[in-house]
One Martini backbone bead per residue (centre of mass of N, CA, C, O) as a GRO file, in nm:
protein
  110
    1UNK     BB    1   4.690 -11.504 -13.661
    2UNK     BB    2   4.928 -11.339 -13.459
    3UNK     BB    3   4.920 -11.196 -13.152
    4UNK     BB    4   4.969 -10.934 -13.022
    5UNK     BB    5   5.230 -10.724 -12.861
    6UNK     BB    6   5.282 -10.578 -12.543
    7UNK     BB    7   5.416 -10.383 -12.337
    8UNK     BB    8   5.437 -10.317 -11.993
    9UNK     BB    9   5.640 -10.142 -12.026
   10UNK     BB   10   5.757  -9.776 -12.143
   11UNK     BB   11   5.952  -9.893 -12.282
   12UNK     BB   12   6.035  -9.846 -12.615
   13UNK     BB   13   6.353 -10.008 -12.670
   14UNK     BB   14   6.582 -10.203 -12.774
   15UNK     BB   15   6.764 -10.245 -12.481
   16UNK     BB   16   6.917 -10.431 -12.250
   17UNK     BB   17   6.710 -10.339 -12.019
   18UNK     BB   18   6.464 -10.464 -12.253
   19UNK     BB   19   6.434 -10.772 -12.252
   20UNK     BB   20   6.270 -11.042 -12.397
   21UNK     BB   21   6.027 -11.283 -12.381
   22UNK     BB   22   5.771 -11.521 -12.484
   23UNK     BB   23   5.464 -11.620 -12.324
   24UNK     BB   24   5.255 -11.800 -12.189
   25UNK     BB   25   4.931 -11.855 -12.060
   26UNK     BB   26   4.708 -12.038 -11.925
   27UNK     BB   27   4.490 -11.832 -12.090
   28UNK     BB   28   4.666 -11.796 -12.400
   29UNK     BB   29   4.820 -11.589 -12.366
   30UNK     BB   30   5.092 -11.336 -12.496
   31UNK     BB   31   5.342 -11.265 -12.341
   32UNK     BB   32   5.566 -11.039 -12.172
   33UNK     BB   33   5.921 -11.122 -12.030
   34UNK     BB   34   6.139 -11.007 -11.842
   35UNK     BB   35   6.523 -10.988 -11.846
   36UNK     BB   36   6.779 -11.029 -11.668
   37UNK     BB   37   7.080 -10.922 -11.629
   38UNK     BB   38   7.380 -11.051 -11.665
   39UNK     BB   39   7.634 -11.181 -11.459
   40UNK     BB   40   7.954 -11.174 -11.345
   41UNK     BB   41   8.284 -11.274 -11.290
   42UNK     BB   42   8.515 -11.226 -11.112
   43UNK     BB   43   8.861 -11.086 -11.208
   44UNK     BB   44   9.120 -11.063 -11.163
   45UNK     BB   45   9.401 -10.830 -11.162
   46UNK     BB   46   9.638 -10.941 -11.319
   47UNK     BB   47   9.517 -11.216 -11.514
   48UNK     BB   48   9.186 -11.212 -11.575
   49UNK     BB   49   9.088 -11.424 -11.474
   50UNK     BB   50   8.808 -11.620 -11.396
   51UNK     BB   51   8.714 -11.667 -11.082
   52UNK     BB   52   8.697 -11.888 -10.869
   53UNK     BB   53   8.389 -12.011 -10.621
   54UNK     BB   54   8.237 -11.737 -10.789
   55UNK     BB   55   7.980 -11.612 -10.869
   56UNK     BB   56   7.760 -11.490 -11.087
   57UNK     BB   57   7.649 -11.108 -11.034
   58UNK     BB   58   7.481 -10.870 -10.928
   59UNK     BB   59   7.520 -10.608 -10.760
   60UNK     BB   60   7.252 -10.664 -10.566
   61UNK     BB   61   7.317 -10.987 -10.503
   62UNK     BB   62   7.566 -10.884 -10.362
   63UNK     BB   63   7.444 -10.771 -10.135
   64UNK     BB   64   7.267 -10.991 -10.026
   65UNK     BB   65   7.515 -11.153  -9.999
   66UNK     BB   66   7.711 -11.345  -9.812
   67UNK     BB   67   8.052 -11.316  -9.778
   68UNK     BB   68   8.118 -11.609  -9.841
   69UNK     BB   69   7.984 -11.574 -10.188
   70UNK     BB   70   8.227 -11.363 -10.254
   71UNK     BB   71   8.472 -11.527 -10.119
   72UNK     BB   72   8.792 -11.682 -10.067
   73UNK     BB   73   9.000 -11.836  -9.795
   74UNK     BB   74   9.224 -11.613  -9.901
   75UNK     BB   75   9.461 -11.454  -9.991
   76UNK     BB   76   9.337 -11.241 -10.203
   77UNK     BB   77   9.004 -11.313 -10.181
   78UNK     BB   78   8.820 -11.234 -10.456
   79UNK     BB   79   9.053 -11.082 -10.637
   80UNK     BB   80   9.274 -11.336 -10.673
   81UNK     BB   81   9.439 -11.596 -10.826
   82UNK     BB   82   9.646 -11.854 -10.684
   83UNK     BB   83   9.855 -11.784 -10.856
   84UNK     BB   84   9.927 -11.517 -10.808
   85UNK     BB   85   9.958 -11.533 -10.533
   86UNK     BB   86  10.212 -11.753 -10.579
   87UNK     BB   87  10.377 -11.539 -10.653
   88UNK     BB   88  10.395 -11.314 -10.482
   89UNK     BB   89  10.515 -11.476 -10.260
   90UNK     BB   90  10.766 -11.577 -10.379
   91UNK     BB   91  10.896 -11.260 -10.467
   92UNK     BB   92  10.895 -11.182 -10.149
   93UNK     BB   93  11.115 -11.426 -10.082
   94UNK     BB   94  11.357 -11.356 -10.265
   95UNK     BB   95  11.387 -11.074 -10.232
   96UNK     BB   96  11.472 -11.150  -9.927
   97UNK     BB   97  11.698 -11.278  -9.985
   98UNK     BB   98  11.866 -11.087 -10.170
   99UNK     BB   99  11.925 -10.940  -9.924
  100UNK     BB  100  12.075 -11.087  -9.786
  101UNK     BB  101  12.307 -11.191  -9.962
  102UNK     BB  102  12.404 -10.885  -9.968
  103UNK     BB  103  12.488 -10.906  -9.656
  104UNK     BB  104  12.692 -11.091  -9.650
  105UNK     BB  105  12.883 -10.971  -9.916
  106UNK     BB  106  12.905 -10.745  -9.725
  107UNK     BB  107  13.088 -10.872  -9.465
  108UNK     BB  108  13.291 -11.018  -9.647
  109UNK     BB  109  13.450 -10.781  -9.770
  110UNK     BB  110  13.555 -10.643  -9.478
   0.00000   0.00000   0.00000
């Protein structure tokens, strides 16, 4: 007959932050031990993709590691991902030609 197994926290409903798996103990003793939530990956804020460079954290292993470990050293690192920084770059350089050009074609036709 398999050995009954008891909570060790107060909490009985198996809700997300109650998961737990089957250890054996080296006294043969069957424990459950309890599982922390997977954190996630920051993803983009643009086009949603998952961040590279940045491991998945939960907020607390967040505060605890260095700057380092959070952000890519790069304008909107760890916020926005490679591509679309280099879009956005491009569209305010663009922008900024089409007012030239709009201030050229208007000096021209005076």
């Amino acid at each position: 007959m398999a050995q009954r197994l008891t909570f060790r926290r107060r909490l009985p409903y198996n809700t997300q932050s109650n998961r737990r798996r089957i250890s054996k103990t080296p006294g043969g003793r069957l424990v459950f031990l309890y599982q922390k939530k997977q954190g996630t990956v920051p993803s983009c804020g643009d086009c949603h993709t998952k961040l590279q460079g940045i491991k998945a954290m939960r907020p607390k292993e967040l505060m605890r590691v260095s700057k380092r470990q959070k952000t890519v050293t790069r304008a909107y690192g760890g916020s926005r991902c490679g591509r679309c920084v280099r879009e956005r770059i491009v569209r305010a350089f663009l922008i900024e030609e089409q007012k030239i050009v709009a201030r050229v074609v208007k000096a021209s036709k005076k």
